[in-house]
Jmol script that loads the backbone (N, CA, C; Angstrom):
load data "model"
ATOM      1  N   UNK A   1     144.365  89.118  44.534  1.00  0.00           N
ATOM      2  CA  UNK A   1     143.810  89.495  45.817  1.00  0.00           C
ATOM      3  C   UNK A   1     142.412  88.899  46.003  1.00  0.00           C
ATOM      4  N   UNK A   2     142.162  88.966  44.705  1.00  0.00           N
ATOM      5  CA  UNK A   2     140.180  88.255  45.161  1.00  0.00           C
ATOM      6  C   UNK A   2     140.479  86.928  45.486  1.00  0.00           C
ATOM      7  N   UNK A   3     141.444  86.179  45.386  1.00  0.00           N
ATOM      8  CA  UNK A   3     141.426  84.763  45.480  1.00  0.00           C
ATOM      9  C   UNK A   3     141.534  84.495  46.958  1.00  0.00           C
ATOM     10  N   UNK A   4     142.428  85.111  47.564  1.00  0.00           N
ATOM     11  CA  UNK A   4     142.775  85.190  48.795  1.00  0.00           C
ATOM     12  C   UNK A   4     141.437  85.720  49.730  1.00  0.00           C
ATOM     13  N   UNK A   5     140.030  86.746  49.601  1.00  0.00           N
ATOM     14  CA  UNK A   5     139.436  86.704  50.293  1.00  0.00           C
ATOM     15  C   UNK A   5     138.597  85.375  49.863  1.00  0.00           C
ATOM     16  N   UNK A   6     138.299  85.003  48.295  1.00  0.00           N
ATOM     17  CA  UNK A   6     137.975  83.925  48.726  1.00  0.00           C
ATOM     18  C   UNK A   6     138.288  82.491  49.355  1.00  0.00           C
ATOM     19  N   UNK A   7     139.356  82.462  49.759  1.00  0.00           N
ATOM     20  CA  UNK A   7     140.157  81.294  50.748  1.00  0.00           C
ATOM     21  C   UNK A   7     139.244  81.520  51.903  1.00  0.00           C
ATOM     22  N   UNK A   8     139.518  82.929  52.387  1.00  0.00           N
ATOM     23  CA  UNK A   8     138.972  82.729  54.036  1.00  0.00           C
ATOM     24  C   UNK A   8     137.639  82.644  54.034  1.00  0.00           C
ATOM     25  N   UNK A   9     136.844  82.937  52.849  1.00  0.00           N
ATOM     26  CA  UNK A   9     135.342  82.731  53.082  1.00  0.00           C
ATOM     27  C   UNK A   9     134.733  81.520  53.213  1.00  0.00           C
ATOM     28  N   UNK A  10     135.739  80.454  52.266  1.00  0.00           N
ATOM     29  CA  UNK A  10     135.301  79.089  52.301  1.00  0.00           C
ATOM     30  C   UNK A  10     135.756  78.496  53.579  1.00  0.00           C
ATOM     31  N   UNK A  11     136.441  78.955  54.665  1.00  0.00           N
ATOM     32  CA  UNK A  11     136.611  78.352  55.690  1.00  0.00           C
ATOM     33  C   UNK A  11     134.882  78.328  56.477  1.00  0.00           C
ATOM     34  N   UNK A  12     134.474  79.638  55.681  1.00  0.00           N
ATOM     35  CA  UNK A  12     133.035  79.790  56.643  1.00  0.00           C
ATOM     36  C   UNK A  12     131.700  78.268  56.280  1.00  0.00           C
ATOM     37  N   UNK A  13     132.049  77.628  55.228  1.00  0.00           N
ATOM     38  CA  UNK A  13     130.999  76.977  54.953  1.00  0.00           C
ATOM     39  C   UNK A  13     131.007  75.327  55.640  1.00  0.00           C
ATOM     40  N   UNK A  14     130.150  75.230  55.882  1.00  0.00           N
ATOM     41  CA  UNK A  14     129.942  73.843  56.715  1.00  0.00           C
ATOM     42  C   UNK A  14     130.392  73.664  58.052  1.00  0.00           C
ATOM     43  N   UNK A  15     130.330  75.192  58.894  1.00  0.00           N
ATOM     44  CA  UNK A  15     130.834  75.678  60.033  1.00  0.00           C
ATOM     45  C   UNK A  15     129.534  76.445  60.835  1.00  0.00           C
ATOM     46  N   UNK A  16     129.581  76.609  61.677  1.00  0.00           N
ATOM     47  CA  UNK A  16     128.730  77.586  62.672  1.00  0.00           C
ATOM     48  C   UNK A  16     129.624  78.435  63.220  1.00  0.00           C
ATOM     49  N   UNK A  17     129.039  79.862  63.780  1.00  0.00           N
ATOM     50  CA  UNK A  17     130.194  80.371  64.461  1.00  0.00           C
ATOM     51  C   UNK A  17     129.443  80.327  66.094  1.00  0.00           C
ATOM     52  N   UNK A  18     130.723  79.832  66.672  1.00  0.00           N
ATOM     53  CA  UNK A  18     130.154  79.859  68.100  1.00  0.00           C
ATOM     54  C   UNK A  18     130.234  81.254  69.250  1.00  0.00           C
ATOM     55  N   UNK A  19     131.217  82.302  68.408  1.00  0.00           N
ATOM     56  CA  UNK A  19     131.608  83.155  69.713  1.00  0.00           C
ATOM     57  C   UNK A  19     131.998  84.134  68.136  1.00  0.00           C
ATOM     58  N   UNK A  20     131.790  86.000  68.789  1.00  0.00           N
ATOM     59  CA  UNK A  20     132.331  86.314  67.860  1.00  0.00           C
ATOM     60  C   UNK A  20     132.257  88.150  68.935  1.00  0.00           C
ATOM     61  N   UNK A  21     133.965  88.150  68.636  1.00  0.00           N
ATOM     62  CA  UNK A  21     133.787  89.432  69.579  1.00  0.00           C
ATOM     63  C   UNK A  21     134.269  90.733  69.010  1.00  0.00           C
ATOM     64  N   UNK A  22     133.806  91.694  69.182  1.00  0.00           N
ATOM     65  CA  UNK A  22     134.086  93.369  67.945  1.00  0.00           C
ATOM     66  C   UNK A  22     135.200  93.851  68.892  1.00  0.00           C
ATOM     67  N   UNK A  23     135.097  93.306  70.284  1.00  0.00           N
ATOM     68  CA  UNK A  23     136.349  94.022  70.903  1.00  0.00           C
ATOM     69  C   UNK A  23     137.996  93.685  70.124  1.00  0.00           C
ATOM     70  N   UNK A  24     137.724  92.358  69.821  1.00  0.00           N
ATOM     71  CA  UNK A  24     138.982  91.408  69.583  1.00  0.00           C
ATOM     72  C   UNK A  24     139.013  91.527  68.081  1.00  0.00           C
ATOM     73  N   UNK A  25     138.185  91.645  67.439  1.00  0.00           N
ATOM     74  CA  UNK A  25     137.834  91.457  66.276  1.00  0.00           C
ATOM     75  C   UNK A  25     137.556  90.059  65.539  1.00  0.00           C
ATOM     76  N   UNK A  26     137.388  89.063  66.150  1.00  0.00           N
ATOM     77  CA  UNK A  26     137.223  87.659  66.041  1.00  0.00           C
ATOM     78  C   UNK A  26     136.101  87.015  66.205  1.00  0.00           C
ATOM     79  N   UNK A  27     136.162  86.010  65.339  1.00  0.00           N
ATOM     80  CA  UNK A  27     135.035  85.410  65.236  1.00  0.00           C
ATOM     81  C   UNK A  27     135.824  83.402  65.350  1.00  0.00           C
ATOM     82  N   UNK A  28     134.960  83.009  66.353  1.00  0.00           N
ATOM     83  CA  UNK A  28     135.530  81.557  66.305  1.00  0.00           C
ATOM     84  C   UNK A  28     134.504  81.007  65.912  1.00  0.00           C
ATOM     85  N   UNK A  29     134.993  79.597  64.556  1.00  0.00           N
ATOM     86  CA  UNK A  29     134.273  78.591  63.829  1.00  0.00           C
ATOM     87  C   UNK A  29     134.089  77.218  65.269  1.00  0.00           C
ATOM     88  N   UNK A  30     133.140  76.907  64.441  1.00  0.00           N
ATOM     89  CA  UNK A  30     132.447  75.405  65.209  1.00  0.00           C
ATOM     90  C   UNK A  30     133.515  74.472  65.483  1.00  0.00           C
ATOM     91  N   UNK A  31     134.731  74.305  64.237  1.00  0.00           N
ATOM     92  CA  UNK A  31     135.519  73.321  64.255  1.00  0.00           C
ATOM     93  C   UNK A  31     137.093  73.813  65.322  1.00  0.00           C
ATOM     94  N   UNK A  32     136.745  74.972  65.777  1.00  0.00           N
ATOM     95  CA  UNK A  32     137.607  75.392  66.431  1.00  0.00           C
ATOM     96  C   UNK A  32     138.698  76.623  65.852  1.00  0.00           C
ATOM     97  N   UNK A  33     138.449  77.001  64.528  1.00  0.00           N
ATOM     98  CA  UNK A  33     139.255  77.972  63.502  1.00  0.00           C
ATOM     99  C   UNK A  33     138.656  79.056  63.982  1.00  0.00           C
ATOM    100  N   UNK A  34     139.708  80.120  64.077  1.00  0.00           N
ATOM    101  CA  UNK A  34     139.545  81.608  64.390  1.00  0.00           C
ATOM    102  C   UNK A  34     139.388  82.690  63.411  1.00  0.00           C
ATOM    103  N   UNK A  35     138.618  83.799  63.292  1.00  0.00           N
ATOM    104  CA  UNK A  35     138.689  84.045  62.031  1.00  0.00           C
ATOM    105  C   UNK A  35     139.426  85.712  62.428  1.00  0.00           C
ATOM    106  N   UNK A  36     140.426  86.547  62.744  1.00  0.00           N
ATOM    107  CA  UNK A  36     140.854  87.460  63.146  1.00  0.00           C
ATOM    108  C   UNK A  36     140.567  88.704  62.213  1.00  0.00           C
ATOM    109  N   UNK A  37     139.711  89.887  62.268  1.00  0.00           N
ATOM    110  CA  UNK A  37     139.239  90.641  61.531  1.00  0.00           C
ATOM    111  C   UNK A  37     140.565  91.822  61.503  1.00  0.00           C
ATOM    112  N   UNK A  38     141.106  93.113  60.846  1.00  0.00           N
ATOM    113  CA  UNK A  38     141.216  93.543  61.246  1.00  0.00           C
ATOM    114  C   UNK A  38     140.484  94.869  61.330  1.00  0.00           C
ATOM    115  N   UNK A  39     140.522  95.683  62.386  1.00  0.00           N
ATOM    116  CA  UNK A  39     139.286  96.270  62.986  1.00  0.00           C
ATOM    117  C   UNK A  39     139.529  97.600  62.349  1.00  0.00           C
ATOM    118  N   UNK A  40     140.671  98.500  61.635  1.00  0.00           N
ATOM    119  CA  UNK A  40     140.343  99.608  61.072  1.00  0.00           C
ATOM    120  C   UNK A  40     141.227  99.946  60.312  1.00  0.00           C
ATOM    121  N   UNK A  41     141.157 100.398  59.051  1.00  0.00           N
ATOM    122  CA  UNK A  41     142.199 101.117  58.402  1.00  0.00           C
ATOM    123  C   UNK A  41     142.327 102.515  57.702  1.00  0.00           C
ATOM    124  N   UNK A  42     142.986 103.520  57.953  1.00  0.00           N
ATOM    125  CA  UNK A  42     142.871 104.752  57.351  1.00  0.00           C
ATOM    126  C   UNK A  42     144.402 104.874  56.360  1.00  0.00           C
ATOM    127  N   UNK A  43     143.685 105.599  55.842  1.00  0.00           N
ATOM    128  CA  UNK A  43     144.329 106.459  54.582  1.00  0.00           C
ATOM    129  C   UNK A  43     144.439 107.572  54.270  1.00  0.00           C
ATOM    130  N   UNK A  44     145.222 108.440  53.841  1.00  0.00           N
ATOM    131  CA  UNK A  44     144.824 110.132  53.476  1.00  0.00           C
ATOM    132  C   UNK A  44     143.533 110.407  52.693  1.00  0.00           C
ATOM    133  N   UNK A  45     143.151 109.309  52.107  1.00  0.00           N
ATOM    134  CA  UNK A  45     141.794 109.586  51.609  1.00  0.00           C
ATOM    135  C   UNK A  45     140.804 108.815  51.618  1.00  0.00           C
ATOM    136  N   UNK A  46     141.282 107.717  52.460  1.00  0.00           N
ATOM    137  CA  UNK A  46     139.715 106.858  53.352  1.00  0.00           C
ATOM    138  C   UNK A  46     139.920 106.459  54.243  1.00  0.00           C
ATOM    139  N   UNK A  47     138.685 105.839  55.505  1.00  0.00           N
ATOM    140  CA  UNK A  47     138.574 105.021  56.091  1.00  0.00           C
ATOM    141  C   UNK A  47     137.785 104.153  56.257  1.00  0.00           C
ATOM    142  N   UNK A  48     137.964 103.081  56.994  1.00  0.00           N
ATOM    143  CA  UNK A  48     137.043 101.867  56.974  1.00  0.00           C
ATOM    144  C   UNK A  48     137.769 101.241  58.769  1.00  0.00           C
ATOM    145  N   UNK A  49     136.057 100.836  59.349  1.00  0.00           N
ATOM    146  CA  UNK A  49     135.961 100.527  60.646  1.00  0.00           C
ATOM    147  C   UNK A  49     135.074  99.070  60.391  1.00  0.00           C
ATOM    148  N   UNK A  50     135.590  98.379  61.191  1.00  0.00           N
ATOM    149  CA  UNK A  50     134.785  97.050  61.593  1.00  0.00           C
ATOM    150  C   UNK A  50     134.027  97.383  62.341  1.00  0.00           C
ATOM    151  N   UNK A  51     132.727  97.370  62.292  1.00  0.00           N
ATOM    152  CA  UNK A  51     131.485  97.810  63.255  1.00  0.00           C
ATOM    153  C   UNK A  51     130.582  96.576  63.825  1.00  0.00           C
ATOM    154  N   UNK A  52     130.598  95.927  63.372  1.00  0.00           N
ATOM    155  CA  UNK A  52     129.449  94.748  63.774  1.00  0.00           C
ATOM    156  C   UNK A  52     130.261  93.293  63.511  1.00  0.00           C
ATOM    157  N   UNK A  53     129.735  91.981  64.108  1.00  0.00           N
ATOM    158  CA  UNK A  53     130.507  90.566  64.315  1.00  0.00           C
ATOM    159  C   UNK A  53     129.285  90.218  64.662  1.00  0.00           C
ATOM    160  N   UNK A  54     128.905  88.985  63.925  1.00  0.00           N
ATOM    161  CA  UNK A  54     128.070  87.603  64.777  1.00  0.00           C
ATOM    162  C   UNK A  54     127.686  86.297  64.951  1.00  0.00           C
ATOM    163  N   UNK A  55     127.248  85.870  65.533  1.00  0.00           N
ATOM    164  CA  UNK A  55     127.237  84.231  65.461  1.00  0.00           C
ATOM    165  C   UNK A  55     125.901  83.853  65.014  1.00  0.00           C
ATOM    166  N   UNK A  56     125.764  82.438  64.249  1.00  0.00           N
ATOM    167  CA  UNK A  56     125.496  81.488  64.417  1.00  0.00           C
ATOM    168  C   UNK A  56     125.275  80.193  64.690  1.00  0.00           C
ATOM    169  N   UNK A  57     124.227  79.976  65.348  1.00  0.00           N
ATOM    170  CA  UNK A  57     124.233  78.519  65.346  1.00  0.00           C
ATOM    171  C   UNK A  57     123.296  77.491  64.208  1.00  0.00           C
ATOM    172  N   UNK A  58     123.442  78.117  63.737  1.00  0.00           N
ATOM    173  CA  UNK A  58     122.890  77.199  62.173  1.00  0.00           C
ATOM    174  C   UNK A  58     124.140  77.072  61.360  1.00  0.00           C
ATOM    175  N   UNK A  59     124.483  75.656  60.217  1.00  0.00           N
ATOM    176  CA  UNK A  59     125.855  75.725  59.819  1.00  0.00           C
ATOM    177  C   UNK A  59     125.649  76.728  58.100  1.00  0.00           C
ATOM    178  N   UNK A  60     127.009  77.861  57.856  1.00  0.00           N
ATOM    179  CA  UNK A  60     126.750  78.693  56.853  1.00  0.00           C
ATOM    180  C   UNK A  60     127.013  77.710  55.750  1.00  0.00           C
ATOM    181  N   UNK A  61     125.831  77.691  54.883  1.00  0.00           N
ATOM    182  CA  UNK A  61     126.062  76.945  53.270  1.00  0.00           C
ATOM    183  C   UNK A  61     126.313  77.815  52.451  1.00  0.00           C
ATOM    184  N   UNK A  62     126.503  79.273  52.133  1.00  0.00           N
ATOM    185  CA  UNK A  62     126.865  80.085  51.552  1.00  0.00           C
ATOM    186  C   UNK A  62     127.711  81.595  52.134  1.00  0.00           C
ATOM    187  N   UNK A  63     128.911  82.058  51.627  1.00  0.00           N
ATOM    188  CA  UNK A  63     129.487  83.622  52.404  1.00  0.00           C
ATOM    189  C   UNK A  63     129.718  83.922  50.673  1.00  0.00           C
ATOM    190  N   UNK A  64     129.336  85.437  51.308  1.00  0.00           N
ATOM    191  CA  UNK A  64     130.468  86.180  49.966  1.00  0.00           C
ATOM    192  C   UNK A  64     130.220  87.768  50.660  1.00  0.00           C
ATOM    193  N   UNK A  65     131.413  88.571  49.835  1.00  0.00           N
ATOM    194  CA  UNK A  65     130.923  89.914  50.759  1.00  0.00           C
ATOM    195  C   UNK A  65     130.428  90.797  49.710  1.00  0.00           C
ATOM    196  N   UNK A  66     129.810  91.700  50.297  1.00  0.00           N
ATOM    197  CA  UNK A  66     129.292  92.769  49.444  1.00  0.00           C
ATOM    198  C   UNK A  66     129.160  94.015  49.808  1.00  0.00           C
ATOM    199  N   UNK A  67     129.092  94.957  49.605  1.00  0.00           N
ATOM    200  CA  UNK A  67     128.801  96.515  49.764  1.00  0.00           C
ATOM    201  C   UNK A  67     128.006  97.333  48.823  1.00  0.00           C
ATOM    202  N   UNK A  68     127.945  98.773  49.168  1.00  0.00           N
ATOM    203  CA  UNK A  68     126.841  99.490  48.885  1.00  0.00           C
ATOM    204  C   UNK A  68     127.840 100.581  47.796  1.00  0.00           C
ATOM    205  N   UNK A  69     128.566 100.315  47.349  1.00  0.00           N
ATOM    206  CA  UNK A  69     129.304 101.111  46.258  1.00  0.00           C
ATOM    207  C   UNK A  69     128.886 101.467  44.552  1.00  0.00           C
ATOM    208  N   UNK A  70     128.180  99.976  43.942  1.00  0.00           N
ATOM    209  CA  UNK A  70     126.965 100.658  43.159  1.00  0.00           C
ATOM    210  C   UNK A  70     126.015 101.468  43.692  1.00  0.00           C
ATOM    211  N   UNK A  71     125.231 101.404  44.366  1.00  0.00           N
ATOM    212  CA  UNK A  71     124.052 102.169  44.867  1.00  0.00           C
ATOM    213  C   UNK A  71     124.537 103.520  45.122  1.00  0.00           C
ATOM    214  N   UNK A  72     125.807 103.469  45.153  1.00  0.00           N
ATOM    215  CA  UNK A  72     126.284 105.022  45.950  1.00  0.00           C
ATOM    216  C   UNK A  72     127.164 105.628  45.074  1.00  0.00           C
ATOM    217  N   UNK A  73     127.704 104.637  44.120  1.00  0.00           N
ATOM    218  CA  UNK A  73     128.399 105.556  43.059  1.00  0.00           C
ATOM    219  C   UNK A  73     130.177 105.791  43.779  1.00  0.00           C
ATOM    220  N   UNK A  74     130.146 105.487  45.055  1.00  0.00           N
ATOM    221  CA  UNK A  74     131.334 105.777  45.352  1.00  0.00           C
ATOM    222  C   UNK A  74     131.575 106.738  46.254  1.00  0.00           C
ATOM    223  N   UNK A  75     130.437 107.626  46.552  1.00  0.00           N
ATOM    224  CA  UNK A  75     130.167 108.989  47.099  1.00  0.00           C
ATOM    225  C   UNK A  75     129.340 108.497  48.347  1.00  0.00           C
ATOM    226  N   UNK A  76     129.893 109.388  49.461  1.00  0.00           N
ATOM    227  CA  UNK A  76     129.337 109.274  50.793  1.00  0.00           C
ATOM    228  C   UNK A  76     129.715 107.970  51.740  1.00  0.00           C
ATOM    229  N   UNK A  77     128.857 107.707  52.682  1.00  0.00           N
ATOM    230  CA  UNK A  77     129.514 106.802  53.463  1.00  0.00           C
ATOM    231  C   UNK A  77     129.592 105.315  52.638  1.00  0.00           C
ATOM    232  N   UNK A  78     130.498 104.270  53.223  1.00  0.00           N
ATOM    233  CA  UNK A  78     130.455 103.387  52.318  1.00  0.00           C
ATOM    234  C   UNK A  78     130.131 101.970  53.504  1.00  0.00           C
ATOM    235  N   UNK A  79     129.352 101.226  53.016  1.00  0.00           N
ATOM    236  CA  UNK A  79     129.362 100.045  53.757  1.00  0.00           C
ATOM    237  C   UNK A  79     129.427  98.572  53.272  1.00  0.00           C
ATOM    238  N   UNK A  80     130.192  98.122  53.809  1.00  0.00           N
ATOM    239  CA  UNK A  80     130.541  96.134  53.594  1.00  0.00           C
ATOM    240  C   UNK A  80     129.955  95.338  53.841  1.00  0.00           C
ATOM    241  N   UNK A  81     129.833  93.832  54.094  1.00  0.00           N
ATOM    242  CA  UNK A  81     129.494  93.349  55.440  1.00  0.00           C
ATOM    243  C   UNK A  81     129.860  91.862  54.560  1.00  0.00           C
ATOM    244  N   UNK A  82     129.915  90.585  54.968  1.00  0.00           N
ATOM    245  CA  UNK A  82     130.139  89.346  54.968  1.00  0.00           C
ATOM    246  C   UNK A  82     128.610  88.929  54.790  1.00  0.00           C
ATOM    247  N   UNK A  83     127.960  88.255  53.587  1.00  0.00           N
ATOM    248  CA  UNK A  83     126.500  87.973  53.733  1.00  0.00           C
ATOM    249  C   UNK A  83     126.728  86.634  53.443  1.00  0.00           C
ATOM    250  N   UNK A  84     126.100  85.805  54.911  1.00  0.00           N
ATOM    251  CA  UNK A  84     126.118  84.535  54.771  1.00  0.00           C
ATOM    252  C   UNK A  84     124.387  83.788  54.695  1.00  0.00           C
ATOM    253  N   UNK A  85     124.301  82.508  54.082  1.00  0.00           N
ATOM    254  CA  UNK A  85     123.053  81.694  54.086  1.00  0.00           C
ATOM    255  C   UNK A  85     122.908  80.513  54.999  1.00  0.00           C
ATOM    256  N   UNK A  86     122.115  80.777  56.144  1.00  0.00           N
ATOM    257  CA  UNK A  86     122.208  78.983  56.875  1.00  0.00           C
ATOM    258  C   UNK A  86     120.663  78.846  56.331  1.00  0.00           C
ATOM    259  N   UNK A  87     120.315  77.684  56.986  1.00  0.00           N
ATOM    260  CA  UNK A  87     118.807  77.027  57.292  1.00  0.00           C
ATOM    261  C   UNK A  87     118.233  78.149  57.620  1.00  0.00           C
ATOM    262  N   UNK A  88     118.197  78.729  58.606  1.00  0.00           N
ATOM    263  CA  UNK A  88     117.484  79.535  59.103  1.00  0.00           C
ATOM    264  C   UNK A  88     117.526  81.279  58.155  1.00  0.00           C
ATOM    265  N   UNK A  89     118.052  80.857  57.472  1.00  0.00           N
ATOM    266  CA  UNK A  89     118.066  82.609  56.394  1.00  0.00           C
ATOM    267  C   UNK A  89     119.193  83.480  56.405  1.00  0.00           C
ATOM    268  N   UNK A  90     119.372  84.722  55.733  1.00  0.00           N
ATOM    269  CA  UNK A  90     120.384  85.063  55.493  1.00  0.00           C
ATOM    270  C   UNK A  90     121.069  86.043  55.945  1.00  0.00           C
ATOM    271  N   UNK A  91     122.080  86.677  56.569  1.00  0.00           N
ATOM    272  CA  UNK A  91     122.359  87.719  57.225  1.00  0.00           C
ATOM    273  C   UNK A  91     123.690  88.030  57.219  1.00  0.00           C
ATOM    274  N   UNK A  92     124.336  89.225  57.939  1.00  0.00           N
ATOM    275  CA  UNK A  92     124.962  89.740  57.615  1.00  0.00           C
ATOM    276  C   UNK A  92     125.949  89.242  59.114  1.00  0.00           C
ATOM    277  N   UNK A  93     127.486  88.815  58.662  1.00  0.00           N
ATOM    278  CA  UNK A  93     127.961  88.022  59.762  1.00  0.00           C
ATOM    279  C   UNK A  93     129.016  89.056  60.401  1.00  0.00           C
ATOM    280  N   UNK A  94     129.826  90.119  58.805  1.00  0.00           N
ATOM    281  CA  UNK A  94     130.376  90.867  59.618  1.00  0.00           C
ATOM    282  C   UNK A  94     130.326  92.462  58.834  1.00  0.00           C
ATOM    283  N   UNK A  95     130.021  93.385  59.293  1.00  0.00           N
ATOM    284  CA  UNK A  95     129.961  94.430  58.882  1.00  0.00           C
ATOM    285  C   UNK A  95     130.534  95.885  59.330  1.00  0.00           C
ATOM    286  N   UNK A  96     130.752  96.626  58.339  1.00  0.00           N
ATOM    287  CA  UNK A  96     132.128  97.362  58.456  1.00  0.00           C
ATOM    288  C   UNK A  96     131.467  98.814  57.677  1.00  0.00           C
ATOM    289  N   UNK A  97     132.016  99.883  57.467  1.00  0.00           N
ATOM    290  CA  UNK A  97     131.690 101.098  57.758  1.00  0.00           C
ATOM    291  C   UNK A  97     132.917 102.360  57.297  1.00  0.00           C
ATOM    292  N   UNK A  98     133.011 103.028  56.267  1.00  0.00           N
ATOM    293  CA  UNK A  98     134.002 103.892  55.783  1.00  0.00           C
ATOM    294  C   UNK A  98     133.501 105.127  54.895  1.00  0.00           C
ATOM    295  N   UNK A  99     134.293 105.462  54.706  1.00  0.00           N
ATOM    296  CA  UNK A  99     133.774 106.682  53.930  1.00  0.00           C
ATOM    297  C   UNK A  99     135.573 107.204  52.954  1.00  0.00           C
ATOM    298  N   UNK A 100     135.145 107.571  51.672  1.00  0.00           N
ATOM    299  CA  UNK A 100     136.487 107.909  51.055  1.00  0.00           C
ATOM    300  C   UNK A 100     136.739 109.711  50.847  1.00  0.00           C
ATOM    301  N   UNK A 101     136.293 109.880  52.279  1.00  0.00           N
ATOM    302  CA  UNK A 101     136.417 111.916  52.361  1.00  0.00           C
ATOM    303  C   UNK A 101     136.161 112.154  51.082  1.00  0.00           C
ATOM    304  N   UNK A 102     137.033 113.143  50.859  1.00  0.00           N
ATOM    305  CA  UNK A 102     136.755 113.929  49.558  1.00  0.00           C
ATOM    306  C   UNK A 102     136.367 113.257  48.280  1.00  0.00           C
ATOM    307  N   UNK A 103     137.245 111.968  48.271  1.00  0.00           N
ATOM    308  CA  UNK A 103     137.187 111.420  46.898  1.00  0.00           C
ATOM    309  C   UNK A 103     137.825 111.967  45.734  1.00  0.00           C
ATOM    310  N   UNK A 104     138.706 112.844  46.023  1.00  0.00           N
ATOM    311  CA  UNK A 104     139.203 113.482  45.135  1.00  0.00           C
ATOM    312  C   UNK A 104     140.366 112.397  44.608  1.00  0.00           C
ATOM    313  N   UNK A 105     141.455 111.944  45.302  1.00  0.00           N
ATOM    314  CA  UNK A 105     141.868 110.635  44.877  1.00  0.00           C
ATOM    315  C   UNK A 105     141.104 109.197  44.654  1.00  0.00           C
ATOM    316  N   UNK A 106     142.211 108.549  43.745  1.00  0.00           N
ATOM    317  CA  UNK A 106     141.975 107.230  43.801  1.00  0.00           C
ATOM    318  C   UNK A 106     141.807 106.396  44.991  1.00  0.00           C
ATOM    319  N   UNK A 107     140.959 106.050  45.960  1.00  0.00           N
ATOM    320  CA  UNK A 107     140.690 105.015  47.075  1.00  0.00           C
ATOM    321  C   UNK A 107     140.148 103.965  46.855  1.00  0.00           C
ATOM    322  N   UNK A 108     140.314 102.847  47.891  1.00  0.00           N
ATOM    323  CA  UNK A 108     139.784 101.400  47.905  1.00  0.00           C
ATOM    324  C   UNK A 108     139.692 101.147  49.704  1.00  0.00           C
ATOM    325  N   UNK A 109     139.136 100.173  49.615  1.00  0.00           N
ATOM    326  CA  UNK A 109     138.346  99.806  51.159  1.00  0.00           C
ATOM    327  C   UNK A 109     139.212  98.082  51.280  1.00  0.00           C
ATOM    328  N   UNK A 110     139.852  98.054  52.072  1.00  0.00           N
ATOM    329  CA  UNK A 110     140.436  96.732  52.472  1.00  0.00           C
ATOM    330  C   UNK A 110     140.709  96.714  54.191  1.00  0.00           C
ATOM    331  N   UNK A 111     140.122  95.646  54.567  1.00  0.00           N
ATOM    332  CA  UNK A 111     140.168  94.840  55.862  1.00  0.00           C
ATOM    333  C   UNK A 111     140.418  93.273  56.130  1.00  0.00           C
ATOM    334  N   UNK A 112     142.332  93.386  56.379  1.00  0.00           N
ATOM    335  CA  UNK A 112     142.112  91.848  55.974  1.00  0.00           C
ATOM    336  C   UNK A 112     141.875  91.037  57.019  1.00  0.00           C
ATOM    337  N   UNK A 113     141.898  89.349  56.814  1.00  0.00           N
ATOM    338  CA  UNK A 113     141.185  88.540  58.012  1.00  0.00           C
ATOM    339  C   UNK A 113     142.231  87.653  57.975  1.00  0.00           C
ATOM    340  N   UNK A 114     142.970  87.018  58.834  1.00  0.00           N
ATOM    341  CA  UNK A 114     143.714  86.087  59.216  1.00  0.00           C
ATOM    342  C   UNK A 114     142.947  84.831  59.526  1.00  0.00           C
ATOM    343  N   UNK A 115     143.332  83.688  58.993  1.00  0.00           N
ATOM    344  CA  UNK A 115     142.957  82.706  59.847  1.00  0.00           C
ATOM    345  C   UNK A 115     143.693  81.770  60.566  1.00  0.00           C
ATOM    346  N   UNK A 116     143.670  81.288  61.266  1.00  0.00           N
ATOM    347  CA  UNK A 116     144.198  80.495  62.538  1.00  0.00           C
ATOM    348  C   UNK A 116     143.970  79.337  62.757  1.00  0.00           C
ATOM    349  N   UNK A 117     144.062  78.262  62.341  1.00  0.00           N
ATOM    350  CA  UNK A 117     143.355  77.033  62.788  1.00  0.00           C
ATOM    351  C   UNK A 117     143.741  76.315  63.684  1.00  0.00           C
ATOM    352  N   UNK A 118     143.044  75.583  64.466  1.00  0.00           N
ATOM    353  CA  UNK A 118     143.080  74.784  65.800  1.00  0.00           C
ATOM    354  C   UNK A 118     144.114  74.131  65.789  1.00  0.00           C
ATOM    355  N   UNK A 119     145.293  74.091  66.948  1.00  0.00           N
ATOM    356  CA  UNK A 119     146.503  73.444  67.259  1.00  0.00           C
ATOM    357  C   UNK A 119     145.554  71.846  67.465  1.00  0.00           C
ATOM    358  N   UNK A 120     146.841  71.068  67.371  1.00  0.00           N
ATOM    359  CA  UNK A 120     146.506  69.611  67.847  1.00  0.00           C
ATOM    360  C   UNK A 120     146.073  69.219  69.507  1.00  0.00           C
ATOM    361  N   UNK A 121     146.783  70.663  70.473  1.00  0.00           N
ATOM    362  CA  UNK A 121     146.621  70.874  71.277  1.00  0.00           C
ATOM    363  C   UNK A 121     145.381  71.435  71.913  1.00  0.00           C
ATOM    364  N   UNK A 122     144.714  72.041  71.030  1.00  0.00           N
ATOM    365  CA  UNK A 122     143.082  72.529  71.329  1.00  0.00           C
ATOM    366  C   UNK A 122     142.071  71.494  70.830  1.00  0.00           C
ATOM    367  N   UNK A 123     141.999  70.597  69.842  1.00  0.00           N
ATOM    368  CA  UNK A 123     141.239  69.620  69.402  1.00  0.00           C
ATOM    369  C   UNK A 123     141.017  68.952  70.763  1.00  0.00           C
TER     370      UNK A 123
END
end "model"
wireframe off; spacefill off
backbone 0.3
color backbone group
């Protein structure tokens, strides 16, 4: 499974994002690739919401994701986000938002991303 988010992250590098919408959950690359978030998932003993999407126009030389699950031990709200590096510095491209209720079970936090790349017809 880790291999697979890292596939879609490397689509992010040597790209800008030009448009990126929380309604849709999407984010479109410079070269025309879509990046399709999905926006929420629950469980009997968690959830997790896509809360935030954004663009740049500087191109990303670095993504990886990260969250606040050391710092928190696992307990209380939990947060994600996509942390990318352009020229201009580093920030957070997409960020997301859950909590594992009780915690009394075993839980995990997954939101997956589709990607889409440009028909011959959109080039």
């Amino acid at each position: 499974m880790q291999r697979e988010r890292e596939e879609w992250l490397e689509e992010l590098i040597g790209k800008s994002v030009v448009s990126a919408s929380l309604d849709d959950g999407t984010l479109r690359l410079s070269d025309g690739t879509t990046l399709f978030f999905q926006k929420s998932d629950t469980s009997c003993c968690s959830w997790i919401d896509l809360v935030g999407l954004a663009t740049t126009s500087n191109v990303i030389t670095s993504a990886d994701l990260r969250d606040n699950e050391d710092e928190t031990g696992g307990v209380g709200p939990y947060e994600a986000w996509v942390h990318v590096v352009t020229e201009a510095g580093e920030f957070h491209l997409a960020d997301a938002e859950g909590n594992a209720t009780s915690g009394y079970y075993l839980h995990g936090f997954a939101l997956g991303v589709t990607v889409v790349k440009p028909s011959v017809q959109d080039a």
